[in-house]
C-alpha positions as CSV (number, residue, x, y, z in Angstrom):
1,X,0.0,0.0,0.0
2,X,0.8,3.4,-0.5
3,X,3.6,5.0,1.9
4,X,1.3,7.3,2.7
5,X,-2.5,6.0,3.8
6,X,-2.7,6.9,7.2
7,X,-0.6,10.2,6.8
8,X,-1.8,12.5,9.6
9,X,-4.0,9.5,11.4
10,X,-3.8,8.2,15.1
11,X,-3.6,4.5,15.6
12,X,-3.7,2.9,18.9
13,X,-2.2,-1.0,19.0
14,X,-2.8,-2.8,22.0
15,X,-0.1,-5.8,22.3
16,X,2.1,-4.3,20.3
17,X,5.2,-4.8,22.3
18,X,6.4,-7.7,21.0
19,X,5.0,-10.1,17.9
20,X,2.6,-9.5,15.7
21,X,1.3,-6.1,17.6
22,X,4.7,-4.6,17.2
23,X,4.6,-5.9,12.8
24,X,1.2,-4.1,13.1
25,X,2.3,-1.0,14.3
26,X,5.3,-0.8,12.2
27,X,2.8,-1.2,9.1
28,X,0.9,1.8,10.4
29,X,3.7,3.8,11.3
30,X,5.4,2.9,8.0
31,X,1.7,4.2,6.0
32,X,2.3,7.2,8.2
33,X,0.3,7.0,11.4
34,X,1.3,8.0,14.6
35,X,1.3,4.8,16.5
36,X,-0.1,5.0,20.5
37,X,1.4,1.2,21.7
38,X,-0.8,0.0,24.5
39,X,1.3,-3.3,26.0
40,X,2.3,-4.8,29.7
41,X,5.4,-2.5,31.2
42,X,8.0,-4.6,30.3
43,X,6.9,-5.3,26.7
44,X,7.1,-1.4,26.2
45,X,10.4,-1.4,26.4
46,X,12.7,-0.5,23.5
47,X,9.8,0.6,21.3
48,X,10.6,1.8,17.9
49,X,11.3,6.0,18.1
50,X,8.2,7.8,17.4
51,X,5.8,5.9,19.0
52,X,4.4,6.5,22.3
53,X,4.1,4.0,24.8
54,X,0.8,3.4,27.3
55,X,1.1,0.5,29.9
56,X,-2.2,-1.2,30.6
57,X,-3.2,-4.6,31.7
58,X,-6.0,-5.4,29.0
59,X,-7.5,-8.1,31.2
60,X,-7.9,-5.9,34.0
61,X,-11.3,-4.7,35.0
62,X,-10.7,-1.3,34.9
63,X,-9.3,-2.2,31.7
64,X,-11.8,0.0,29.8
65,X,-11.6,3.0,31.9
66,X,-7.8,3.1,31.4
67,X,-8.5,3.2,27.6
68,X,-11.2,5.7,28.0
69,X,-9.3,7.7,29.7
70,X,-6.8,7.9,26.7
71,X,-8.9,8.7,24.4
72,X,-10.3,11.6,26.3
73,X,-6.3,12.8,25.8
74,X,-5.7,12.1,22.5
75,X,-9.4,13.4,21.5
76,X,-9.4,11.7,18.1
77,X,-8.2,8.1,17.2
78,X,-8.6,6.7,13.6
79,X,-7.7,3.3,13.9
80,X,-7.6,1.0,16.8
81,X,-6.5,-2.9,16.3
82,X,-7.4,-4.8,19.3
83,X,-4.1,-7.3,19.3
84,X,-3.2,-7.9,22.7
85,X,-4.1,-11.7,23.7
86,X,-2.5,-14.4,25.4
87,X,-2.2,-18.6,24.0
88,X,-3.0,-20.6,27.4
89,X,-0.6,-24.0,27.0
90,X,-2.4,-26.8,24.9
91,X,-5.0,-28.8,27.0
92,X,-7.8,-31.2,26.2
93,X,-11.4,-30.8,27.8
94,X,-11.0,-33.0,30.6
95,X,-7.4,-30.9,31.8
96,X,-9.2,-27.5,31.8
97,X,-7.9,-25.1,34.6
98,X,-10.4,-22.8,35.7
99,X,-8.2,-20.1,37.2
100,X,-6.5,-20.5,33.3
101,X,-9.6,-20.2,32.0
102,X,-10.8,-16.9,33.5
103,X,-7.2,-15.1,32.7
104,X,-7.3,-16.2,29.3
105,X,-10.9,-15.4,28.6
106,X,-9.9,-12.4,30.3
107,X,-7.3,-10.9,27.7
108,X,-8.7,-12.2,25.4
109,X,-12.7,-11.2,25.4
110,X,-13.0,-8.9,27.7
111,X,-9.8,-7.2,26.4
112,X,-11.0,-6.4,23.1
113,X,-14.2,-5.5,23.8
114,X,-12.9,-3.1,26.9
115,X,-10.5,-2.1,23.7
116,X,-13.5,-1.4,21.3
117,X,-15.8,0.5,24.3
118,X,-13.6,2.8,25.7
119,X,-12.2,4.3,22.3
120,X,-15.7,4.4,21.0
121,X,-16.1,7.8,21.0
122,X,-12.4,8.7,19.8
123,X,-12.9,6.4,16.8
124,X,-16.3,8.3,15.8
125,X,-14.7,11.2,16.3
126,X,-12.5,10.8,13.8
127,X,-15.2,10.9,11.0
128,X,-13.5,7.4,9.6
129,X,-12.7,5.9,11.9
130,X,-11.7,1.8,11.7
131,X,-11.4,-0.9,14.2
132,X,-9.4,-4.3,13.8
133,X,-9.5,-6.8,16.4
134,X,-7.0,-9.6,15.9
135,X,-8.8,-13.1,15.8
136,X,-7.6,-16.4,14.8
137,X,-8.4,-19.2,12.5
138,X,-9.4,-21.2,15.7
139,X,-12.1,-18.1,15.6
140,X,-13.9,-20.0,12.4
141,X,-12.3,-23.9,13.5
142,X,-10.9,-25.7,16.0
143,X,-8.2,-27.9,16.8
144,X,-7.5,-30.6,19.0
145,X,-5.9,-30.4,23.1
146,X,-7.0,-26.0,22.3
147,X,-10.8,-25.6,24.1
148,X,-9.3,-22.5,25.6
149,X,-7.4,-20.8,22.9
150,X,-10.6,-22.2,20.7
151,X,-13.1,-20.7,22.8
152,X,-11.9,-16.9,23.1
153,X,-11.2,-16.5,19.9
154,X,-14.9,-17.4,18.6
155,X,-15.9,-14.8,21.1
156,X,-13.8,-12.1,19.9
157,X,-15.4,-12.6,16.4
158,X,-18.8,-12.5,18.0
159,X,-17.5,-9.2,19.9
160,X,-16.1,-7.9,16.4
161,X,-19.8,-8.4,14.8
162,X,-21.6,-7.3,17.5
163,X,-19.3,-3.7,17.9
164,X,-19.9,-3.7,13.8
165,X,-23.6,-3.4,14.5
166,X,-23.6,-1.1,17.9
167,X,-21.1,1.2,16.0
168,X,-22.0,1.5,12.4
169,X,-24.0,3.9,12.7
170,X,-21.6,6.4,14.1
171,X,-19.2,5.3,11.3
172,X,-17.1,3.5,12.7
173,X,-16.0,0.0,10.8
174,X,-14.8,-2.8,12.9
175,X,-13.6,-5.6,11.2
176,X,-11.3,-8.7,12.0
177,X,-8.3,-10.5,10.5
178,X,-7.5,-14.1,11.2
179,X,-4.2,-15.5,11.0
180,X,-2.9,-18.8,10.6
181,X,0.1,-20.3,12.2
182,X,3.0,-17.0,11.8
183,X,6.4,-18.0,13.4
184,X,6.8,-15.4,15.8
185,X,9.1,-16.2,18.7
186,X,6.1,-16.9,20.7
187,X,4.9,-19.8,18.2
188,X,8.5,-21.2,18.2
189,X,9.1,-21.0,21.9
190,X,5.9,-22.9,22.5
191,X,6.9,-25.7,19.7
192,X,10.3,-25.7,21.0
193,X,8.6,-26.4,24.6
194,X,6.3,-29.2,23.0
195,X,9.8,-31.1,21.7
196,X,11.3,-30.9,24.7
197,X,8.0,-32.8,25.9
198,X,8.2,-35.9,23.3
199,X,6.9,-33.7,20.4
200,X,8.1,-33.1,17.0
201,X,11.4,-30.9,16.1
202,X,10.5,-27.6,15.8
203,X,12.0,-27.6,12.0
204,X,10.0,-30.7,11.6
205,X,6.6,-28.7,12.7
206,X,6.9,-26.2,11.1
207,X,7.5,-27.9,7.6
208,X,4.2,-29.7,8.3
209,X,2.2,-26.3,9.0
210,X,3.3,-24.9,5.7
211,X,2.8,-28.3,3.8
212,X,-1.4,-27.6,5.1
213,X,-1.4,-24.3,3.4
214,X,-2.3,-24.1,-0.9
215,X,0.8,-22.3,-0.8
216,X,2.7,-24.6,0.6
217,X,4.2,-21.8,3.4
218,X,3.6,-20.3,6.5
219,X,2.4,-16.1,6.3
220,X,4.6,-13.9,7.7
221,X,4.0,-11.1,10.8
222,X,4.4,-8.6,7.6
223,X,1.8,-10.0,5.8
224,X,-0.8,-10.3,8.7
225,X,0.5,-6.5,9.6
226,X,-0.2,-5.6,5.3
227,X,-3.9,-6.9,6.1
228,X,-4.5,-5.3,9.4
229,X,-3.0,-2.0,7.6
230,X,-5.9,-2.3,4.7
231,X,-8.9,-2.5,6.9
232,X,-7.4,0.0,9.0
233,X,-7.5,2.5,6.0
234,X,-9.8,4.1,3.6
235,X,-9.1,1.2,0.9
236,X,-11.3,-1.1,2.9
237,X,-13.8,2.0,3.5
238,X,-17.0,-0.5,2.4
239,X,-16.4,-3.3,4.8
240,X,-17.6,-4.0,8.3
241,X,-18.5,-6.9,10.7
242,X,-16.1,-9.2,8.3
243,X,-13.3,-11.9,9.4
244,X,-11.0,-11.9,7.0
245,X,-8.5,-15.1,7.1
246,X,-4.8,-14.8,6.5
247,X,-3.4,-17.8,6.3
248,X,-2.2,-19.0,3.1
249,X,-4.9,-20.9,2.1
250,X,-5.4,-23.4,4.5
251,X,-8.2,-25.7,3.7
């Protein structure tokens, strides 16, 4: 996309410490944007110069308040993508943690939609303003030993249509992407973790999620940043309430 879409806009990024948040942002900030980075403490450190750094516990339950509160300061925000979420380790439904449960659900649901409420009125200020909240394939399908995981992210795409409907009508779009298998450090640490337990070599698991795809590789955090950054902008301007998979064609 043009170097230059979001020239003059505001974009909050929640997670975007570290991972696909921080490819986000650096998509947005490379169209332009002025990037606000809303992250834990210690995954605000070293952030890239330019962009301003607000610490906030998404899963809190002041969470929206907190986010509320920045809009108020920044007055107008043009794009928000609701990123930050957590991947609880793999477990099967009879191994289900409940105090795992509540934390993940936590971050994950009640994150984005504290995310959505309380920049509401900063996004329909803007006059365009565009929402992306950062679902998952496992938001459409599920896979084995991931309840959890499975679970909040096919709430977070009934958050995203629900927010679509509640805030159309101000003009705001809210719209989701949802990624397939990206190798961030985070995927490879938890593979790594999985060898280390009797599972397949990382190299070896890897190679099998690309061979699932049509094209025969895994996307990269650019990529899944390049999609986020076209329903963030005006090219997307006619779509709401949509989940849009990323993912390399995965059948």
């Amino acid at each position: 996309m043009a170097a230059t879409v979001m020239e003059g806009r505001t974009a909050v990024v929640t997670g975007a410490g570290r991972g696909l948040g921080r490819a986000i942002g650096r998509a947005l900030a490379g169209a332009g944007a002025r990037v606000v980075a809303v992250d834990l403490a210690a995954a605000l450190e070293g952030l890239p110069a330019g962009w301003e750094g607000v610490e906030a516990d998404l899963g809190a339950p002041d969470a929206r308040e907190r986010l509320a509160g920045l809009a108020a300061r920044l007055g107008r925000v043009d794009a928000v993508v609701a990123n930050a979420g957590v991947v609880p380790p793999w477990r099967g439904v009879e191994e289900l943690d409940a105090a795992e449960w509540a934390r993940v659900m936590a971050v994950n649901v009640w994150g984005v939609a504290a995310t959505l409420g309380g920049l509401a009125g900063a996004l329909a200020a803007s006059g365009r303003g565009a929402a992306v909240v950062t679902a998952s394939i496992n938001g459409y399908r599920a896979h084995p030993r991931q309840v959890l995981y499975t679970a909040s992210k096919h709430a977070v795409v009934g958050v995203m249509r629900a927010a679509a409907l509640d805030l159309g009508g101000r003009g705001v779009r809210v719209n989701a992407i949802a990624p397939g298998p990206v190798a961030t450090e985070a995927l490879v640490g938890r593979i790594r973790a999985r060898h280390a337990g009797g599972g397949p070599a990382p190299e070896a698991a890897l190679a099998a999620m690309a061979g699932e795809t049509a094209l025969g590789r895994m996307v990269t955090e650019e990529q899944v940043a390049q999609a986020a950054l076209w329903l963030a902008s005006d090219a997307s301007d006619g779509i709401t309430g949509v989940l849009l998979p990323v993912e390399a064609g995965l059948g």
